[in-house]
TIRO-280431 format. One record per atom (N, C-alpha, C): residue in one letter; y, z, x. Coordinates in steps of 0.001 Angstrom, whole numbers, plus 500000, padded with zeros to 6 digits. Example, Ala and Ser with C-alpha at 12.3 -4.5 7.8 and 13.67 -1.06 7.14 Angstrom:
BEGIN
A494310507800513190A495500507800512300A496700507800513200S497750507080512850S498940507140513670S500030507870512900
//
This chain:
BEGIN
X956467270692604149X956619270584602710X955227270576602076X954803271152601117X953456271571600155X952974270066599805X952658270200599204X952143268620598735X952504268856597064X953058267866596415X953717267820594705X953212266353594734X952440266345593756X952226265342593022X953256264171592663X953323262926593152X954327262442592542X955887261706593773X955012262993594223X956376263080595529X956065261760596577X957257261338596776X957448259873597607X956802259977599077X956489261385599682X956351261377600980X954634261725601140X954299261845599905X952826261688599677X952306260608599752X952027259846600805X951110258434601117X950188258726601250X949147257807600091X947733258208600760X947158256627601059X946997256854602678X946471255622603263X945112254952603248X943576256066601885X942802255513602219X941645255829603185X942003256886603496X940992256706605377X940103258108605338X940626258823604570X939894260332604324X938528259658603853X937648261015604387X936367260589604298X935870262325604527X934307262222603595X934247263524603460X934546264824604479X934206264694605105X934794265220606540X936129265197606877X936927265052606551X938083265191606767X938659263648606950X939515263372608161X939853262210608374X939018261240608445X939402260090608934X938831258975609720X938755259092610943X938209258279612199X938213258261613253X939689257329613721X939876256672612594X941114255663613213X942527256466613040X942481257662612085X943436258298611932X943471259539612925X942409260005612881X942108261098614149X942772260584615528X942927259088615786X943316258852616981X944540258401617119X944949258132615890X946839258121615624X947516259171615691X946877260196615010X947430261526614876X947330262340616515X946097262161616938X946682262545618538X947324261824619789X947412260605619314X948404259826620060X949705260281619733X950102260504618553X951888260962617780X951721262153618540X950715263504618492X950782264712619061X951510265132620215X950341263894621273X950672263920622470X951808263186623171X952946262343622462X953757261798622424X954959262529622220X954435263341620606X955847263359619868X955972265147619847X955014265671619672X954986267351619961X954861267872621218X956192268694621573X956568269239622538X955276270740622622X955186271044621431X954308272163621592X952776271684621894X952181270356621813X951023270408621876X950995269781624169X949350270765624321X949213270974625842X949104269452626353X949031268788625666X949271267188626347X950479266905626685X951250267824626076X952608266750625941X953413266054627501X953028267162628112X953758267043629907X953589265646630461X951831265596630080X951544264134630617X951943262708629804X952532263337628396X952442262207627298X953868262041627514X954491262246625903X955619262439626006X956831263026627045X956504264266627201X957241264873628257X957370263839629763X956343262937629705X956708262351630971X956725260567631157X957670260187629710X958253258962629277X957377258813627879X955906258717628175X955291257339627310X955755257957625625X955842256464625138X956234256276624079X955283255645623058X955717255879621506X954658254776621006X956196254044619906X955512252652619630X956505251690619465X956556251906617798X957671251524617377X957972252387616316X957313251796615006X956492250568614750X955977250270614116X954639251028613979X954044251441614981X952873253028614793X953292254083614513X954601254337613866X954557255595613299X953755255646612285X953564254538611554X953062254701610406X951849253856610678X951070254686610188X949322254688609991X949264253527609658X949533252920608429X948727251254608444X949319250616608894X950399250481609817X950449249607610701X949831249496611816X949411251018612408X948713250898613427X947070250597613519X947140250676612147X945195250220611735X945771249189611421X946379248043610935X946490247030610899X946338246215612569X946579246401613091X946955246383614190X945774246549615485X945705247807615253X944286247997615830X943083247565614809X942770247766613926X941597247686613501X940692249032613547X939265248922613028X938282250041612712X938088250278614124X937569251661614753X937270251751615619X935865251931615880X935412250817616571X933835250901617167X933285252340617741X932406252493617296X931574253852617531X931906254293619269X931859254725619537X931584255126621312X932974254966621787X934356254709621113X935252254186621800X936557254952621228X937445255057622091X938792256060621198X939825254761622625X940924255617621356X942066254947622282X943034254877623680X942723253854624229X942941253833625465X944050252434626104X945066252922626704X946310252097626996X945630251189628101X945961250303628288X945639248972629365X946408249454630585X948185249579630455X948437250467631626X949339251890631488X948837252489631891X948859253812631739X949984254362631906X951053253535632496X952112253889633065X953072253375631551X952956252578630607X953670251924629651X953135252782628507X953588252691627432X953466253467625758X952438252568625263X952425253606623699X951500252834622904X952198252090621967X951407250631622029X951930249258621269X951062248606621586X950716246996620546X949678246885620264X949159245952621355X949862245599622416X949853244432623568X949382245597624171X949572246949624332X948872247758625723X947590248733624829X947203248678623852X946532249110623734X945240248856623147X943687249205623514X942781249003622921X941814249897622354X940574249887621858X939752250473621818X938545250349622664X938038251319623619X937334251192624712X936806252410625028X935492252171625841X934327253243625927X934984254083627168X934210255116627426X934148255858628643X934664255039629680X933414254037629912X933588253683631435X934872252275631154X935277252029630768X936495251547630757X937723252310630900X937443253191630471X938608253822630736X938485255216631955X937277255342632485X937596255608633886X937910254720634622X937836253328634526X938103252058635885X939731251898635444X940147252183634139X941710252411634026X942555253747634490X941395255045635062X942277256178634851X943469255881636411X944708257161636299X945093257452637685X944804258408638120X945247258713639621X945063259728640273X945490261092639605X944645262290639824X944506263728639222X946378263986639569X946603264747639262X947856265550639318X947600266487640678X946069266739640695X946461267957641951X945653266254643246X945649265836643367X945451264394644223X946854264321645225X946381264943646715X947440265143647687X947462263609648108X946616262669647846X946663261137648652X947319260006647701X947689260258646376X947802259642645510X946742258055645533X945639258087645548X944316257101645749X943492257905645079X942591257312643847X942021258089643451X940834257398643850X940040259197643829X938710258643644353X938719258919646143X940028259013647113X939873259667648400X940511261212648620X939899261568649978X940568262824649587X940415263352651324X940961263970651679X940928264831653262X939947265792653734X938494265576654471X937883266690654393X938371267605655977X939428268497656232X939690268522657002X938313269531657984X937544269746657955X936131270689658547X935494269550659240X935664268147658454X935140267120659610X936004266000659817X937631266569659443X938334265618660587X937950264583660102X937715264065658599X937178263106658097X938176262253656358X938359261095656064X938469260833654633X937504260657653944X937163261236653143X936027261389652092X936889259858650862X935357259183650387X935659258464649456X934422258745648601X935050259074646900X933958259543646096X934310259191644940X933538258466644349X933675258035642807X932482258603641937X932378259098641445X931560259313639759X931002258394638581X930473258176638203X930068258070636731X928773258067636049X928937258742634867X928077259327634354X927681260435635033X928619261086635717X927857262486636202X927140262040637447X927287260990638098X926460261072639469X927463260289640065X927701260145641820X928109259515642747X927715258268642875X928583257220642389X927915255994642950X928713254922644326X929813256120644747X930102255446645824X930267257150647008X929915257339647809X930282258384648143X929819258689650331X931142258033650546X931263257636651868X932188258658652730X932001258980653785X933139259598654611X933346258916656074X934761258128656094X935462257635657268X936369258304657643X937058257484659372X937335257938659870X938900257769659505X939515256234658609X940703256012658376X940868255906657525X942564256568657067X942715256201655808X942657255197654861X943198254316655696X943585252679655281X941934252525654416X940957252253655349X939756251981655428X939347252537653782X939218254024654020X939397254542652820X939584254260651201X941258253730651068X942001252976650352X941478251680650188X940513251045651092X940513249526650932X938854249744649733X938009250727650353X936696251086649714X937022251256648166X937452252246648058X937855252439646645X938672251335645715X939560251099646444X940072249429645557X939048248232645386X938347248174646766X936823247292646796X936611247599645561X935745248631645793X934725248974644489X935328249082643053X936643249274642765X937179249282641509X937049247459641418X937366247013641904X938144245561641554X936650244823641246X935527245094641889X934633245076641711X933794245548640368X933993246530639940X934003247185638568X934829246713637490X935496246515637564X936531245805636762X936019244063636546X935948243538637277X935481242407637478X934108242307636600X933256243401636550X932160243736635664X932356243444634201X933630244187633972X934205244708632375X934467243669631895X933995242454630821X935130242075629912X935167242301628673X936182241517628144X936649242018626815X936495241175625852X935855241083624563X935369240004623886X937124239750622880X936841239366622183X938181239092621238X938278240238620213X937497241328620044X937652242754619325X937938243503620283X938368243041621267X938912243818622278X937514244959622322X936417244720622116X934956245379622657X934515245473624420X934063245921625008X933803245959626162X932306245438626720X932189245004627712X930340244267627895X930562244914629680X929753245445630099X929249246085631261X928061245605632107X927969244930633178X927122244447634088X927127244861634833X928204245570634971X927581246927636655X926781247684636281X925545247452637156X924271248873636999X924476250151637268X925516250259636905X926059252242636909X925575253379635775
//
């Protein structure tokens, strides 16, 4: 529908800024996308494959009510990945928070992220990233072993992360 002056479905929430949107609306609008549009290329992993957002975020100022402004360096990111967006699973959080939250790739034959089969040396490779460099990057002989490294070192990382009461992030791992 065009836009008419007057018209009831014309809400203006406020958030436009010369540039177009806001950053807090930019990240509502692709959360609904990837949720609620079948045509957009997220959708398989979003919507198409349960997650939901709770029906009080349909609408924009509730979900900036809710969330709040979003801190520079940070977009929106679910606590667990497996549940929708609502305001108990979701925060605003940097990069490396939300790699120590991601899951395993889609093409990930071990479902463990971070191991993988090097079969040329008859070996499990364990490899983590960030910032563009390896900071764990081991090859054993067992899987188990494997699985235990990578959970090590996450739980360990995690253990790094906390969360102030703006739901902000503070980092003490030297990564």
């Amino acid at each position: 529908m065009p836009f008419q002056p007057g018209h009831s479905l014309n809400v203006t929430h406020g958030r436009a800024r010369d540039s177009g949107s806001s950053p807090e609306y930019r990240s509502w609008n692709h959360m609904k996308q990837r949720c609620l549009n079948p045509r957009c290329d997220a959708f398989p992993q979003y919507g198409g494959a349960g997650i939901t957002i709770c029906e009080r975020w349909l609408s924009f100022e509730n979900f900036l009510a809710d969330m709040g402004e979003r801190p520079n360096g940070t977009t929106l990111d679910r606590r667990d990945g497996s549940k929708g967006y609502f305001p108990q699973n979701c925060r605003w959080a940097d990069n490396t928070a939300q790699l120590v939250n991601q899951r395993a790739s889609s093409r990930n034959r071990t479902g463990i992220k971070g191991v993988s089969w090097v079969a040329t040396r008859s070996k499990w490779a364990v490899h983590i990233k960030r910032y563009g460099r390896y900071v764990l990057h081991v090859r054993v002989a067992d899987f188990f072993e494997a699985c235990c490294l990578v959970k090590s070192f996450e739980a360990n990382e995690k253990a790094s992360v906390t969360v102030n009461d703006r739901g902000l992030t503070n980092h003490t791992l030297g990564v």
